[in-house]
C-alpha positions in Angstrom: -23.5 33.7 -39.9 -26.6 33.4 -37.1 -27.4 36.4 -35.7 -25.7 37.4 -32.6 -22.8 34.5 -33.0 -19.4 35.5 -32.7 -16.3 34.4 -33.9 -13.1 34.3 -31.7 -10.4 33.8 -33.6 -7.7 32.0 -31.7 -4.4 30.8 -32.6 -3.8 26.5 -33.1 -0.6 26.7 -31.1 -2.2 28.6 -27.9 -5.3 26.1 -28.3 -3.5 23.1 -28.8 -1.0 23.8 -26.1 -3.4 24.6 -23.6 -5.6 21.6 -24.4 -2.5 19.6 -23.9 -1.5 20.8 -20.8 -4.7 20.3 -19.1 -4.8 16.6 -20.9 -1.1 15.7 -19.5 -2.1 17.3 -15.5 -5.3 15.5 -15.9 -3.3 12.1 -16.1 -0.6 12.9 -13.8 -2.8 13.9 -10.8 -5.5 11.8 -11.4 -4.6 9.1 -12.6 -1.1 7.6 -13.6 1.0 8.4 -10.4 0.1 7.3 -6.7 -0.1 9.8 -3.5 2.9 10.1 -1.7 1.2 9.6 1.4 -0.6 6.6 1.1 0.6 5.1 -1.7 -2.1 4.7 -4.2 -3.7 5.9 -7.3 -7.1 7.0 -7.6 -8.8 3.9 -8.7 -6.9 1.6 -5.9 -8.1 4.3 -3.7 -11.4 3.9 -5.0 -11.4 -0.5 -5.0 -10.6 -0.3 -1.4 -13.2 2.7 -0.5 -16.1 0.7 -2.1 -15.3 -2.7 -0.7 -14.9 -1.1 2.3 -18.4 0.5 2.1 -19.6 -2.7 0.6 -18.7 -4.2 4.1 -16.4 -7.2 2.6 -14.1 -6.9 5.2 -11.5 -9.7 6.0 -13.4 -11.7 8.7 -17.2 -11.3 6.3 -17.6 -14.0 2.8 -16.6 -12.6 -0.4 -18.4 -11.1 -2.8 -18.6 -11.6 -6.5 -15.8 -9.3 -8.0 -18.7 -8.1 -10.3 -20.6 -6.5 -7.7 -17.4 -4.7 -6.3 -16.5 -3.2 -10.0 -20.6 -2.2 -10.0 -20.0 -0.8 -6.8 -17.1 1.3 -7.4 -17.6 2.6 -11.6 -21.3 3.6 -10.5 -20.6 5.6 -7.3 -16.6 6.7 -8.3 -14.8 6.0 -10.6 -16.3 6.6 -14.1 -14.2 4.9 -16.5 -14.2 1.2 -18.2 -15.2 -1.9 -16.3 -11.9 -3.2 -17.0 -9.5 -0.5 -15.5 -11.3 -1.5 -12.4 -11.0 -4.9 -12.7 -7.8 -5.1 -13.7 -6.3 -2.8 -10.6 -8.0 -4.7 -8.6 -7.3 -8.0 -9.7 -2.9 -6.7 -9.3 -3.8 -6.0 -5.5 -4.9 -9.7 -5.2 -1.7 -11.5 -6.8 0.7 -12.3 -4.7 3.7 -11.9 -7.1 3.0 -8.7 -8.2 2.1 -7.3 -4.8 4.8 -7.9 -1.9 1.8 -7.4 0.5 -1.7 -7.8 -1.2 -4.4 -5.8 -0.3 -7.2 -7.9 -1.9 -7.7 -11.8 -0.9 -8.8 -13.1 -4.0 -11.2 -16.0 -4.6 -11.2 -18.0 -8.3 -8.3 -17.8 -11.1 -6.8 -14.5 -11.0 -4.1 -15.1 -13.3 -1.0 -16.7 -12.3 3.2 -16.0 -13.4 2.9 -17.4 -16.1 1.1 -14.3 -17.9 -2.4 -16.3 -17.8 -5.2 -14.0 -17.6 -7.6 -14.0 -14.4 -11.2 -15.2 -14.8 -14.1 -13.1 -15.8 -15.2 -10.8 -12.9 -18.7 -12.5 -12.9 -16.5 -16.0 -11.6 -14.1 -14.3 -9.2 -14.6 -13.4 -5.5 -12.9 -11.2 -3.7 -12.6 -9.4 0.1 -9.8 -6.9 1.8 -7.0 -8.1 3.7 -6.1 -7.3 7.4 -3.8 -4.9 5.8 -6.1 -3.0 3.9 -7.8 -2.5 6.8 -4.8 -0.9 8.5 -4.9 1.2 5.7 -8.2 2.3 5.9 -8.1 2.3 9.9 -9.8 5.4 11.6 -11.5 6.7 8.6 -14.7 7.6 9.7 -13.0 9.6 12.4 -12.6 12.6 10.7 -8.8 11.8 10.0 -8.8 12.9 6.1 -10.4 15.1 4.0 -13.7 13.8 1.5 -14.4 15.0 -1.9 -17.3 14.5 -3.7 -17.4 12.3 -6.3 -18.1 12.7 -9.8 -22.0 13.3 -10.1 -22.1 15.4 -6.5 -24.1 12.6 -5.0 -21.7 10.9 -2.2 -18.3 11.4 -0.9 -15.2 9.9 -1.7 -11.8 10.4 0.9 -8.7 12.2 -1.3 -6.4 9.7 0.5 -6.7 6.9 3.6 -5.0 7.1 6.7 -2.9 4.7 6.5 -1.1 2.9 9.4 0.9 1.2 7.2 3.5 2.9 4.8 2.3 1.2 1.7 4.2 3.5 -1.3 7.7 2.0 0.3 6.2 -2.0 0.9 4.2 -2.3 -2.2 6.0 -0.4 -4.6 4.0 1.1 -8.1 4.4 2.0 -11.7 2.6 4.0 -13.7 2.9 6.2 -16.9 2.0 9.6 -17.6 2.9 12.1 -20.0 6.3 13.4 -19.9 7.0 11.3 -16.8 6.8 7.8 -15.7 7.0 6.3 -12.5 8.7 3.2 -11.3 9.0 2.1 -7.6 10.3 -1.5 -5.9 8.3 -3.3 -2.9 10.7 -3.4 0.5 9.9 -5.4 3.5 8.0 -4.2 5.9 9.8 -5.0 8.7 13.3 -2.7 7.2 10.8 -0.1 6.5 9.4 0.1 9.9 12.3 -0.2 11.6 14.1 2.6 9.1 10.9 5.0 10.4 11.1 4.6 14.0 14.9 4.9 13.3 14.1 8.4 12.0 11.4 9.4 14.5 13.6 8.0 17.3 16.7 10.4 15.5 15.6 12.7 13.2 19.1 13.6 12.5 19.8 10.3 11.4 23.1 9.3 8.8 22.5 8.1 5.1 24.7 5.1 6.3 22.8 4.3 9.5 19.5 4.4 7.8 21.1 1.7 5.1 21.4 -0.5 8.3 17.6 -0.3 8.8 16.6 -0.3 5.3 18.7 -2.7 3.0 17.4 -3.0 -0.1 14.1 -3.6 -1.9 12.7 -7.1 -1.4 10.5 -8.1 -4.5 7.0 -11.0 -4.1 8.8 -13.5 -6.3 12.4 -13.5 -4.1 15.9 -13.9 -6.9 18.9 -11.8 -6.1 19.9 -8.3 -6.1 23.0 -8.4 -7.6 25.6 -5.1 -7.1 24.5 -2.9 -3.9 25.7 0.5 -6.1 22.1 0.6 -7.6 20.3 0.3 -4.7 22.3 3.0 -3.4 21.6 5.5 -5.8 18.1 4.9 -5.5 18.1 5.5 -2.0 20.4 8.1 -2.4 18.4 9.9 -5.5 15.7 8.6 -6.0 16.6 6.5 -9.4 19.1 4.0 -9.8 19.4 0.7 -12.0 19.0 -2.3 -10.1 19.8 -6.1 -11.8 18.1 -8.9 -10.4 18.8 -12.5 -11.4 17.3 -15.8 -10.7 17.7 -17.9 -7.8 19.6 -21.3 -9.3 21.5 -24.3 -8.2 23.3 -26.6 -9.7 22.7 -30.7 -8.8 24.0 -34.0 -10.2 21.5 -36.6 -11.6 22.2 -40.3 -10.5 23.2 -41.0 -14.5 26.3 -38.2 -13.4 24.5 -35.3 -15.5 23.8 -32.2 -14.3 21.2 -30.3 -13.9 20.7 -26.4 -13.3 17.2 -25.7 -10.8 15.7 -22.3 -10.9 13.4 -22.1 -8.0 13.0 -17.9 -8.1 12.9 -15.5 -10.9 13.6 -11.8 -11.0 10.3 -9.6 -9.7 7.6 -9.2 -13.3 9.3 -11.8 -15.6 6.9 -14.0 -17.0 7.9 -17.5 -16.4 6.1 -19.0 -19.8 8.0 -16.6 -21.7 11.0 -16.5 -20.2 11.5 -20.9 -21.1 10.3 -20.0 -24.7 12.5 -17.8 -25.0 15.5 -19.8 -23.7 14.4 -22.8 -25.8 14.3 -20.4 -29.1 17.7 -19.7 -28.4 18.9 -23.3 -28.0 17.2 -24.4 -31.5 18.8 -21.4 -32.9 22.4 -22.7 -32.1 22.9 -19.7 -30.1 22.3 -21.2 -26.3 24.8 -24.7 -26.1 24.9 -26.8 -23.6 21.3 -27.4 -22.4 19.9 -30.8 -23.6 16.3 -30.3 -22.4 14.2 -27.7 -20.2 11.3 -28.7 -18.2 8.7 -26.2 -15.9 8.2 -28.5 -12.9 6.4 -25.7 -11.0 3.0 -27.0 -8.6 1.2 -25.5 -5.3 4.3 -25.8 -3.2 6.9 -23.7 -5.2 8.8 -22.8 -8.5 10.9 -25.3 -10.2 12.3 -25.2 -13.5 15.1 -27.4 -14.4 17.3 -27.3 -17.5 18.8 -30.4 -18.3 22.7 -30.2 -19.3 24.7 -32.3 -22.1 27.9 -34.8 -21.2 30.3 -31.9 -21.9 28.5 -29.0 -20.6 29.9 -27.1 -17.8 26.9 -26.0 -15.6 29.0 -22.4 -14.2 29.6 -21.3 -18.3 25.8 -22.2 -19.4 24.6 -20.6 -16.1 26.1 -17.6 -16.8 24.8 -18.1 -20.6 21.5 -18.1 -19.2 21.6 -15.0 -17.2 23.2 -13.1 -20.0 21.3 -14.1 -22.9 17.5 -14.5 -21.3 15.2 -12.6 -18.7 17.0 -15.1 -15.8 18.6 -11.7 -15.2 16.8 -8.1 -15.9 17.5 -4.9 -14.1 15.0 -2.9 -12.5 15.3 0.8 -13.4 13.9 2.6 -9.7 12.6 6.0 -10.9 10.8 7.5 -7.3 7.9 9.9 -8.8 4.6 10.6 -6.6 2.3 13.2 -6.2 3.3 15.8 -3.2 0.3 18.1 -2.6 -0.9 17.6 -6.2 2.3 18.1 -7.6 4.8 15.3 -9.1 8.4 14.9 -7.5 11.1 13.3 -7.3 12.2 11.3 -4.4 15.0 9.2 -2.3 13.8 7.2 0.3 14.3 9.2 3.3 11.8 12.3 1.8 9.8 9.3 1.1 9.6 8.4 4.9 9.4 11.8 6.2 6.3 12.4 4.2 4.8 9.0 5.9 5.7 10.6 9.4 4.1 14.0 8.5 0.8 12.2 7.2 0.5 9.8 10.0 1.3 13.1 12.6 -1.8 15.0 10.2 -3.7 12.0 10.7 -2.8 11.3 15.0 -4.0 15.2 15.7 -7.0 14.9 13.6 -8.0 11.5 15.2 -7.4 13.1 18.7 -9.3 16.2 17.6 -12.5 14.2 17.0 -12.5 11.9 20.0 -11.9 14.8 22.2 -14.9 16.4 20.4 -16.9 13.7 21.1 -16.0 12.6 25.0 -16.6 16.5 25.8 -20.2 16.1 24.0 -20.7 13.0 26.1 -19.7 14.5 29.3 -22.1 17.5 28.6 -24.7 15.1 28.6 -23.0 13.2 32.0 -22.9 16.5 33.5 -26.9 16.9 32.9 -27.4 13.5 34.1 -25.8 14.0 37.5 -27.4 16.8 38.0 -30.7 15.5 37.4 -29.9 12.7 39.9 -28.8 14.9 42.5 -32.0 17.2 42.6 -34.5 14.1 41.3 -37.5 14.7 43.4 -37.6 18.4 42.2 -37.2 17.3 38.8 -39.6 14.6 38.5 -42.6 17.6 40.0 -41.4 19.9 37.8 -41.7 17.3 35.0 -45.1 16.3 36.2 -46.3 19.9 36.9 -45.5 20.7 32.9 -48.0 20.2 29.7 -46.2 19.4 26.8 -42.4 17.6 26.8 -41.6 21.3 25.2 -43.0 22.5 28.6 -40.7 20.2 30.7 -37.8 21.0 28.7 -37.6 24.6 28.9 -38.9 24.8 32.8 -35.5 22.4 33.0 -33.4 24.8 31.4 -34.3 27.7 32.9 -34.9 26.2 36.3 -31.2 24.3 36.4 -29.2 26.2 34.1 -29.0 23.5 31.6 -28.0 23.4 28.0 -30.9 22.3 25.3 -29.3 18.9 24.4 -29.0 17.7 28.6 -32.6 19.0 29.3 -33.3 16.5 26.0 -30.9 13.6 27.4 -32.8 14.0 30.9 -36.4 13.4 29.7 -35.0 10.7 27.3 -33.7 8.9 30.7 -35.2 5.4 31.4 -36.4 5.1 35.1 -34.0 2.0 35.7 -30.8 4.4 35.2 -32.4 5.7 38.4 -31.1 2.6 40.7 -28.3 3.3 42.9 -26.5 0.9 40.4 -26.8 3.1 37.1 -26.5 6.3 39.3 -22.6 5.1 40.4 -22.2 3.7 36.6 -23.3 7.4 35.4 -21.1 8.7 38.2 -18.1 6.7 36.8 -18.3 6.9 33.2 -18.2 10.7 33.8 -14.8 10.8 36.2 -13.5 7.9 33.3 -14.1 11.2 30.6 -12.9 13.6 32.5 -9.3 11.8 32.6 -9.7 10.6 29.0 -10.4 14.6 28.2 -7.2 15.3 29.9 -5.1 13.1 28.2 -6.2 14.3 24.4 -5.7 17.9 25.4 -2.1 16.9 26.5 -1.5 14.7 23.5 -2.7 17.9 21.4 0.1 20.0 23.6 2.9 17.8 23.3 4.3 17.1 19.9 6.6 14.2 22.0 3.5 12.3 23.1 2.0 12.1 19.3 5.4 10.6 17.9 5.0 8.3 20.7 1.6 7.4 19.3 3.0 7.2 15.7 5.6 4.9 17.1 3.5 2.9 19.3 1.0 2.3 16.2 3.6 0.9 13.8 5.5 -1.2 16.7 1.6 -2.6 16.5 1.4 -3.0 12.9 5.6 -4.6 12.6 4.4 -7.5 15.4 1.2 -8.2 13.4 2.8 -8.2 9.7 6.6 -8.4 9.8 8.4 -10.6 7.5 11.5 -12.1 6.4 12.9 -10.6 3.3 12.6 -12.5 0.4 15.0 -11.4 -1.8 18.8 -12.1 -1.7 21.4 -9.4 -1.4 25.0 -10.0 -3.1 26.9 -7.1 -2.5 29.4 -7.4 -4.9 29.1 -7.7 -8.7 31.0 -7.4 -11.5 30.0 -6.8 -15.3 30.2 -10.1 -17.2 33.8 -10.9 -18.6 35.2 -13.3 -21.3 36.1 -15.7 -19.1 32.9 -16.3 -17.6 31.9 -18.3 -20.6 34.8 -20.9 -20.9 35.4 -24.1 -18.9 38.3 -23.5 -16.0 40.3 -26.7 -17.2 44.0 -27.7 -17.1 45.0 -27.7 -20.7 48.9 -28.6 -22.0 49.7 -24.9 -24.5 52.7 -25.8 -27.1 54.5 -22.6 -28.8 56.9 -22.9 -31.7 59.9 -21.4 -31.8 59.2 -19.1 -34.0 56.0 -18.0 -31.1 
């Protein structure tokens, strides 16, 4: 042994277990599980802060998604090129995202399972709505950290105008805990918030009338309301979706069975491969041929039916036997001040009021901060052009600028930073004209001043704010919902699968 090393023994268990621990937290907070408050995980966070910085904002050209990635693994996020790619390339498909946040230029995979294009061939730029999201950020509305070598400064969430956890859903996995969240339409969501800020009292059964259900990118039907229930009741629930079909009659008298939707993250490729195993295998009848007629203008696959078939018994084949009908299993985990929990949509909502409310008296704090620092300077201003001839001898009479500037202060009771403004003054704000426009601009503060400090006072007047915001953000982005909603449902029965026909039944005496 060298001299003056030590050994510590330690026991495996206590190492292992501690190691473990900080391993499992390490992918909970930071990684696996989106902030309750604006819905995102650290690298989404991160994809929008350095496009944002990047300036490839909705109304600018895109940039080359490999520039983005640079952008965002060298300044914050230090992991592989790919985990950055690949988050950002979900926030630009459309049927994976109810409401994307990335406008994708180039092949960024499609529903069949394809993959996207190499970042060096894509393009990319934020939506409108990730600019909501990042709206009043460099108002002192959140909190920065910095990032991982000290150098710059990251923000630990956005302030979001938008409640993005609820309309675009997430999943993730941890350790020891997974999370699993449907989209919902923004409109239902909006309208379940103001609901709850209008009435914070507000029923279970009332809210249901605001918010129905989720509504997934790619449409199909819910199928059975009790899941949805217990999700927005608990928190978890199991949801089935099924496939949006019709039946139609061919001119040769066949039919035919059309799926234009399929349930939300079913891949379409495999779904027909898999339907077409099971017809060679003997164990689908009924279907004579399946074609994907899918192009630009929708989803269209068609299944071709034999003489005999009935199209109502191989339907229901179809959604029993292949991914035309899934369930989604909701599970509502997201990170609360750090820590994972649990919860039904109306804690979910809540915690979007309280951020937005954190946010509205932050934003007010800093623009009352800054209209009383420009009225300072005003308040200099006016009084250098109501004793002008004095101050221009003074000015004249003094050595160095340094000179002028303390004879100003001491001589008209001015602060450091208005004796500055007043030498910095350019002789045409000394027209009649500019002197009213100073004169005005000062009376416009002083009201603006008023208003923040009452808005600070009165809780009232910020939930009008709050209100006002997303009344803004529900004219600019609200949608139908997509996806269908059939209330009742039962499990599949026997009969489902034979042919309703009239049929002549002959028992024996003997029965």
């Amino acid at each position: 042994m060298a001299i003056g090393e030590r050994i510590v023994k330690i026991s495996i268990d206590e190492e292992m277990r501690s190691s473990y621990i900080d391993y499992s937290m390490s992918v909970i907070v930071a990684r696996a599980l989106p902030d309750v408050r604006d819905g995102l995980k650290p690298v989404h966070r991160r994809v929008l802060f350095g496009m944002h910085e990047l300036g490839t904002s909705s109304g600018k050209a895109y940039k080359k998604s490999a520039r983005i990635v640079g952008e965002v693994l060298g300044k914050y996020h230090p992991h592989g090129d790919s985990s950055v790619y690949m988050a950002m390339v979900r926030m630009a498909q459309h049927w994976s995202m109810r409401y994307p946040l990335i406008d994708g230029q180039g092949n960024f995979g499609s529903v069949d399972g394809d993959s996207p294009a190499a970042m060096r061939y894509t393009e990319a730029r934020l939506t409108k709505m990730a600019e909501e999201i990042m709206a009043d950020l460099n108002k002192e509305t959140v909190d920065f950290q910095l990032n991982f070598d000290d150098t710059l400064e990251e923000p630990t969430v956005m302030p979001t105008r938008l409640p993005n956890l609820l309309i675009n859903g997430t999943s993730g996995i941890a350790v020891g805990m997974a999370t699993n969240m449907p989209p919902h339409n923004i409109t239902e969501v909006i309208n379940a918030t103001i609901a709850i800020i209008n009435n914070p009292d507000i029923e279970f059964e009332e809210l249901l009338q605001h918010i129905k259900a989720p509504d997934f990118p790619t449409g199909g039907i819910i199928y059975g309301y009790q899941g949805v229930r217990d999700a927005f009741e608990t928190g978890r629930g199991r949801i089935v979706l099924r496939g949006k079909a019709t039946i139609e009659t061919k001119a040769s008298g066949r039919e035919q069975i059309i799926i234009t939707e399929i349930p939300y993250l079913v891949n379409k490729a495999e779904m027909i491969i898999k339907t077409a195993e099971l017809i060679n295998d003997k164990k689908l009848d009924g279907i004579s041929n399946v074609n994907d007629e899918s192009d630009r203008k929708g989803m269209r696959i068609v299944y071709d039916l034999k003489r005999d078939a009935i199209a109502n018994v191989v339907l229901n084949k179809l959604y029993k036997m292949t991914p035309l009908q899934t369930s989604f299993s909701v599970n509502n985990i997201a990170l609360v001040a750090g820590r994972p929990k649990v919860m039904n949509v109306r804690q979910l909502i809540d915690l979007f009021i309280a951020h937005r409310h954190d946010v509205v008296v932050r934003r007010t704090e800093f623009e009352l901060k800054q209209a009383e620092k420009r009225a300072h300077i005003l308040e200099g201003l006016l009084i250098a052009l109501d004793n002008l001839d004095a101050i221009i001898a003074l000015i004249r009479a003094s050595k160095t600028p340094d000179d002028a500037k303390n004879a100003l202060i001491d001589s008209f009771k001015l602060s450091e930073i208005q004796a500055k403004a007043i030498l910095d003054l350019r002789l045409q704000k000394l027209t009649g004209l500019e002197r009213n426009k100073i004169k005005e601009e000062y009376e416009a503060l002083m009201t603006l001043i008023e208003e923040l400090k009452r808005i600070l006072e009165i809780k009232a007047l910020r939930m009008d704010i709050i209100r006002e915001e997303l009344e803004e953000v529900l004219e600019k982005y609200g949608d139908e919902r997509r996806t269908e909603i059939v209330y009742a449902s039962e499990e599949f029965n026997p009969e489902d699968f034979y042919a309703d026909e009239e049929m002549v039944i002959t028992i024996s005496h003997m029965g």
